[in-house]
C-alpha positions in Angstrom: 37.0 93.3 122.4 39.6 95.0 119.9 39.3 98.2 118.3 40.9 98.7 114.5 41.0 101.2 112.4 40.8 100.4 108.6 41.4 102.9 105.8 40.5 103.1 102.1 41.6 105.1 99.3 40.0 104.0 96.1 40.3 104.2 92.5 38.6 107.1 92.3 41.3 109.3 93.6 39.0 111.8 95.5 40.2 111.2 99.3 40.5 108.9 102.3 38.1 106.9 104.1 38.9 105.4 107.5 36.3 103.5 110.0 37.1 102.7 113.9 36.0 99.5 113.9 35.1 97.6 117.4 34.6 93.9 116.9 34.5 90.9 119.6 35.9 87.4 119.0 38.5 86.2 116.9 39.7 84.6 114.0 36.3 83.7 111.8 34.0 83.9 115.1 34.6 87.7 115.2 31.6 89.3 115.0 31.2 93.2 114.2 29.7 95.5 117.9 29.9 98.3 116.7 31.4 101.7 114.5 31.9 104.2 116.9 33.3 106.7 114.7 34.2 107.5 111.1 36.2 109.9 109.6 36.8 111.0 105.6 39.3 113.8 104.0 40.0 114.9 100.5 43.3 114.7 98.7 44.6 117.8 98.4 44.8 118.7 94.7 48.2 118.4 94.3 48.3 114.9 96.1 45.5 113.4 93.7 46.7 115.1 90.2 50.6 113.3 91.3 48.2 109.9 91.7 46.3 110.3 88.5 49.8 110.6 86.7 50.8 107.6 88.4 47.9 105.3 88.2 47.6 106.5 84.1 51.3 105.6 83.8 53.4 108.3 82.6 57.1 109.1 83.6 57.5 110.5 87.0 60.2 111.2 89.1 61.0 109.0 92.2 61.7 112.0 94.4 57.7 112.4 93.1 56.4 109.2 94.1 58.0 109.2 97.4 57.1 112.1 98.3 53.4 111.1 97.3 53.7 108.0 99.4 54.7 110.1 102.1 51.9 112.9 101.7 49.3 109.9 101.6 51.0 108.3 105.1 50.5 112.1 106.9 47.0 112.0 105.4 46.4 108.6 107.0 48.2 109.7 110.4 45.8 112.8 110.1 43.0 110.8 109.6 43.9 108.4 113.0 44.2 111.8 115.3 40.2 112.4 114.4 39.3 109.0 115.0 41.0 108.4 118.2 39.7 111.9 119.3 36.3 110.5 118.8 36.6 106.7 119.5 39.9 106.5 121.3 43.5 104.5 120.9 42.8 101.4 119.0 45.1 98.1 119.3 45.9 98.1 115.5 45.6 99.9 112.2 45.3 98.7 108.9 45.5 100.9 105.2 45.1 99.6 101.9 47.1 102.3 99.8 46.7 103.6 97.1 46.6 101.0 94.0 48.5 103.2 90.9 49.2 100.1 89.3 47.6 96.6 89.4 48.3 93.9 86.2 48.6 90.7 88.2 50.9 89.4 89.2 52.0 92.8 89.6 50.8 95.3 91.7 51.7 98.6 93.6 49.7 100.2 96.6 51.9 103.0 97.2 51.8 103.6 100.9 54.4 104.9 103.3 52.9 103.2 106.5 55.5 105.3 108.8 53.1 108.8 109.5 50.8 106.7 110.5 52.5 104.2 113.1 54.6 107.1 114.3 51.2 109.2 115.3 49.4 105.9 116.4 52.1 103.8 118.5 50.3 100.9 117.5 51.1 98.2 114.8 50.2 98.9 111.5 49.3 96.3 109.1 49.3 97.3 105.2 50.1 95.7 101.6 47.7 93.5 102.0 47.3 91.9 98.1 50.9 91.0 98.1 51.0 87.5 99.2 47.6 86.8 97.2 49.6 87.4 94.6 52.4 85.2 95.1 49.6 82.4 95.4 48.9 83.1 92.1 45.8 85.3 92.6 44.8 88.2 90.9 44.7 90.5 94.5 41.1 91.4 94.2 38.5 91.4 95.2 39.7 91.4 98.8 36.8 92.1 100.9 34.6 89.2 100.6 35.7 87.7 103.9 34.8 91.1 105.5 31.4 91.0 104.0 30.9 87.7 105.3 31.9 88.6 108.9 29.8 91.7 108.8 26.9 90.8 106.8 26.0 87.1 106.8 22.9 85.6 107.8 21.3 82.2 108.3 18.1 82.7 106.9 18.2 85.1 103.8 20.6 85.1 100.9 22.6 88.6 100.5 25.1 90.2 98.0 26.7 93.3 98.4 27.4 95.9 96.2 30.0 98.3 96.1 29.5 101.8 94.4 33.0 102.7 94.0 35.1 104.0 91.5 34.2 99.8 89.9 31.1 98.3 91.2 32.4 95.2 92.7 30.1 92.7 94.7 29.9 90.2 97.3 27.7 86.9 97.0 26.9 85.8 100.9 24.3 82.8 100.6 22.4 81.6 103.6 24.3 80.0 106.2 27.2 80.2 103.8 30.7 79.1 105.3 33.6 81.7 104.7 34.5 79.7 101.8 31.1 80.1 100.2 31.3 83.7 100.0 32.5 84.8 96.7 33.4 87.8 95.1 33.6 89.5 91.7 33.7 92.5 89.8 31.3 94.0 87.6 32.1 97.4 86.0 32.9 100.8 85.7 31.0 102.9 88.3 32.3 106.7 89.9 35.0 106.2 87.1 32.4 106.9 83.9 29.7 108.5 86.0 32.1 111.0 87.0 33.6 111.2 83.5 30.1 111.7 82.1 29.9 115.1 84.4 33.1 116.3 83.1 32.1 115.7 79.6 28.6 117.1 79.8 28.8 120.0 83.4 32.5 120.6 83.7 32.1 119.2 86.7 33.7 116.5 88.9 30.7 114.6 89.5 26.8 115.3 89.5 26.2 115.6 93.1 23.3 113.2 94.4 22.6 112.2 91.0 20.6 115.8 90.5 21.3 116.2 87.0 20.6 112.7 85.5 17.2 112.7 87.3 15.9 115.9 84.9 17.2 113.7 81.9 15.8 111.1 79.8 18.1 108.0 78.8 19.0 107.5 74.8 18.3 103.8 73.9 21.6 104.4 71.4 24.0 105.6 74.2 22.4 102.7 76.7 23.3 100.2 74.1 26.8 101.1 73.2 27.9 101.4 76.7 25.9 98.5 77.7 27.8 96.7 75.6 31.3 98.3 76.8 30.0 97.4 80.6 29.7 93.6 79.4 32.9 93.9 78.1 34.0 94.6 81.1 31.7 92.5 83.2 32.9 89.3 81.5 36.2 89.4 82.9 34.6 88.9 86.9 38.2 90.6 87.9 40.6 93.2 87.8 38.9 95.5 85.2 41.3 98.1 84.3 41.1 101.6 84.3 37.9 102.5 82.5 39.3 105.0 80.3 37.6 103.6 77.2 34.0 104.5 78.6 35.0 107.5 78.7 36.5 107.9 74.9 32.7 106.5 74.1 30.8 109.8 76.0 33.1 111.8 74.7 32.1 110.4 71.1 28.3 111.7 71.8 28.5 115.4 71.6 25.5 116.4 70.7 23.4 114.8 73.3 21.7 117.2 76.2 24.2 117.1 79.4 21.4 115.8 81.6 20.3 113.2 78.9 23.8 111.7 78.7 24.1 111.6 82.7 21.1 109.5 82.8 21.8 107.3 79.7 25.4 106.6 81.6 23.0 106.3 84.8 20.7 103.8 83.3 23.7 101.5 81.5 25.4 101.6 84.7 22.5 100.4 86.4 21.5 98.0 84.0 24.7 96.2 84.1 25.1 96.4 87.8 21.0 95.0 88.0 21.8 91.8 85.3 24.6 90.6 87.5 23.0 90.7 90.7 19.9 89.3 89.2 22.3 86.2 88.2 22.9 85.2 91.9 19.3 85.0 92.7 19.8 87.2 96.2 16.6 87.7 98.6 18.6 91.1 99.6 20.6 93.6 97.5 23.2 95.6 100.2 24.2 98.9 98.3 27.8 100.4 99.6 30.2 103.1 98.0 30.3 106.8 97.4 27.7 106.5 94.3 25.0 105.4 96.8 24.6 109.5 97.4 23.6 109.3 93.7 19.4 109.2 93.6 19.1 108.5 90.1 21.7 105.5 90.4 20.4 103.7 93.5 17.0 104.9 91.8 17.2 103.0 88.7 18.8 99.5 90.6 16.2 99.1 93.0 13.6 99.4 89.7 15.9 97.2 88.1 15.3 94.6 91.0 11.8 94.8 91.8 12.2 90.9 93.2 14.7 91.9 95.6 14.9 93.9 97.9 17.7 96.6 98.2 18.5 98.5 101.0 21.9 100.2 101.9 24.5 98.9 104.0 23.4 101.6 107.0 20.8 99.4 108.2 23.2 97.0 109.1 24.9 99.1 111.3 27.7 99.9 109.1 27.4 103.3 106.9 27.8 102.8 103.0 30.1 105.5 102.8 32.8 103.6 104.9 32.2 100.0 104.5 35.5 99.1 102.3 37.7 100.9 105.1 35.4 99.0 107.8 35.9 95.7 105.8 40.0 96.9 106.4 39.4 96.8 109.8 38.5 94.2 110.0 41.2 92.0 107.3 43.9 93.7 109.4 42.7 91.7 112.5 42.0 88.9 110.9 46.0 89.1 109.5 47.0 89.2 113.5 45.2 86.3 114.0 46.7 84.6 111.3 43.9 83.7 109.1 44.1 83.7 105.2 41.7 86.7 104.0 41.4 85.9 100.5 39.1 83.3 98.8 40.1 80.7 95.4 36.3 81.5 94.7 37.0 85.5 94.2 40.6 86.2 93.4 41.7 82.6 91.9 44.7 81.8 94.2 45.2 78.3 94.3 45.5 78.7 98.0 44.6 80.8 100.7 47.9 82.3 102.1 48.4 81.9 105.5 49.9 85.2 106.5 49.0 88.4 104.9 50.2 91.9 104.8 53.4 93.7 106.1 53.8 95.1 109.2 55.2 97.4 111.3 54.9 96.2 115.3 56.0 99.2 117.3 54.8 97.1 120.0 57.6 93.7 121.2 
C-alpha cells in the first residue's frame, strides 16, 4: 500500500488542488483504496494576476517569474502540511505546475519543486509532459491512464468529463486495456463561463450556476458560440487560451446578464453533450470545479437523456479533486517506470518509458 499526494493547478488560475491518494498494487494492477483526505487553497491575488501575465504572454521580468515559481512551490509545501496533518507522511509527491505556456512541442509548467520536497522529505516527482513531448506528442491530455486505473469497469462503457477551465474527457470502454482508453479535448469550459460573469455581474464567476438558472438562453448567442466551441472541438487537443469566446460575449451587450449566462450555459453544454454522445457511453462521469454549477451539469444530463450521468463522487473519488488524484496516481506510476501517456490521446509515436523529473531526497 503507498500513499501519494498529487496536486493540480489548472488553467483557470483560481488556486491549488491536492488529493492524498492511497492506492495498492503496482504498475497497471494498482488499484485506487481510498482518499483519505483532500485539501484546496486559493492563489493569493498577487500570485494569480503574475500568472495571468504569464500565461497571456506579455514581458515580464525573470526576477518575476522566479519568484512566482517559488510562491507556487510554498503554496504546494503549504498544501502537503494539511494533508499530512489529516492523512499522514506519504512515500511520494507529485505536482503538475502551473502551464503559462503550452504550443507543442513547447511547453512550460512553471514549478519550483524545492518548498515542497524540503517540507515533505519525500521524493517529488513533477514536469511531467516533458518527455511526451520529446516523443513527439502534444503533452495533453495526460490523465487518461489515471482514469482508467480509477474508473474502469468490465461491464459498462464510461467517459469522463472534466469541468475545468477546458472540458476535456476520458473514453474508458468495457473491459478496455490501458491502451484502449483515449483521451481528447473538447472546449472552453470555467474559461468563458467565468468570462460571461465578468461581462454580464462583475463578477468572477456565477456561483453554483445561480444566475443562468433565472435566464433564458438566446437561440442567436447559442449559435454563434456553438459554432466558436466546434471550432475548438475539432482540434481534439491542446485548445488554446479561449480568449476569442470571450471577445464574442463581449460583442452582445445588450442581452439581460442572466440571459447571456445561460445562453453561454446552454452552448457549453451543448458542445460538451454532442461529443460525449459520439462515443456512445452507458455512463457520463462529471469532474471539475464547474460541476458546482446547477444550470451546467443541469442542462448535460438533459442533453443525455440515454446516458446516465452521475459525478465522479460516487466512485469514491470527489469531482472537485479528481485531476490532482489522477496526479497521484501518474507520479507512482513514473516510480514504477511505466509510460503514462497514450498515442491514442496525445499522438506520441511512442509511449516514453520514464516520465517526469525528480527530486529523491531519499538514496
Amino acid at each position: 500500500m503507498r500513499l501519494v499526494y498529487g496536486f493540480m493547478t489548472g488553467t483557470s488560475l483560481d488556486g491549488l488542488d491536492a488529493a492524498a491518494v492511497r492506492l495498492s498494487g503496482e504498475s497497471l494492477g494498482m488499484r485506487l483504496h481510498d482518499i483519505p483526505a483532500t485539501v484546496s487553497i486559493e492563489f493569493p491575488s498577487d500570485l494569480a494576476r503574475v500568472l495571468r501575465v504569464l500565461a497571456a504572454g506579455e514581458p515580464m521580468s525573470a526576477r518575476d517569474v522566479a519568484r512566482a515559481a517559488r510562491e507556487l512551490g510554498d503554496l504546494h509545501a503549504a498544501a502537503a502540511e494539511r494533508l499530512r496533518d489529516q492523512a499522514g507522511a506519504p512515500d511520494l509527491a507529485c505536482a503538475h505546475g502551473q502551464t503559462v505556456f503550452h504550443a507543442p512541442p513547447d511547453s512550460w509548467q512553471l514549478f519550483n519543486p524545492w518548498p515542497l520536497a524540503r517540507a515533505l522529505d519525500r521524493p517529488v516527482v513533477y514536469d511531467l509532459r516533458g518527455a511526451d513531448l520529446a516523443s513527439g506528442g502534444q503533452g495533453a491530455p495526460i490523465t487518461p491512464i489515471a482514469d482508467w486505473v480509477l474508473f474502469r469497469d468490465e461491464r459498462e462503457s464510461r467517459v469522463v468529463v472534466n469541468l475545468g477551465g477546458f472540458c476535456n474527457i476520458t473514453v474508458i470502454p468495457a473491459k478496455a486495456s490501458p491502451e484502449g482508453a483515449r483521451g481528447m479535448d473538447v472546449c472552453a469550459c470555467n474559461h468563458v463561463l467565468n468570462a460571461a460573469a465578468r461581462i454580464a455581474l462583475d463578477q468572477p464567476f456565477d456561483r453554483d450556476g445561480r444566475r443562468a438558472t433565472r435566464g433564458e438562453p438566446d437561440p442567436r448567442v447559442v449559435e454563434s458560440l456553438a459554432i466558436l466551441l466546434g471550432a475548438q472541438r475539432s482540434t481534439g487537443r491542446s485548445l488554446g487560451s479561449g480568449d476569442e469566446l470571450a471577445t464574442a460575449l463581449a460583442s452582445n451587450p445588450s442581452l439581460a446578464p442572466d440571459d447571456l449566462l445561460a445562453s453561454v450555459v446552454a452552448a457549453v453544454a451543448q458542445a460538451i453533450a454532442g461529443e460525449v454522445k459520439q462515443h456512445e457511453p452507458d455512463r457520463a462521469l462529471l469532474a471539475g470545479g464547474s460541476t458546482h454549477n446547477r444550470a451546467l451539469t443541469g442542462a448535460i444530463v438533459d442533453a443525455l437523456p440515454n446516458i446516465a450521468v452521475e459525478t465522479t463522487d460516487v466512485h469514491r473519488v470527489p469531482a472537485s479533486h479528481r485531476e490532482a488524484a489522477c496526479f497521484a496516481i501518474l507520479g507512482a506510476l513514473c516510480a514504477d517506470r511505466t509510460p503514462i501517456t497514450l498515442p491514442m490521446s496525445t499522438g506520441c509515436a511512442s509511449p516514453a518509458p520514464i516520465s517526469g523529473s525528480w527530486i529523491n531526497t531519499r538514496p
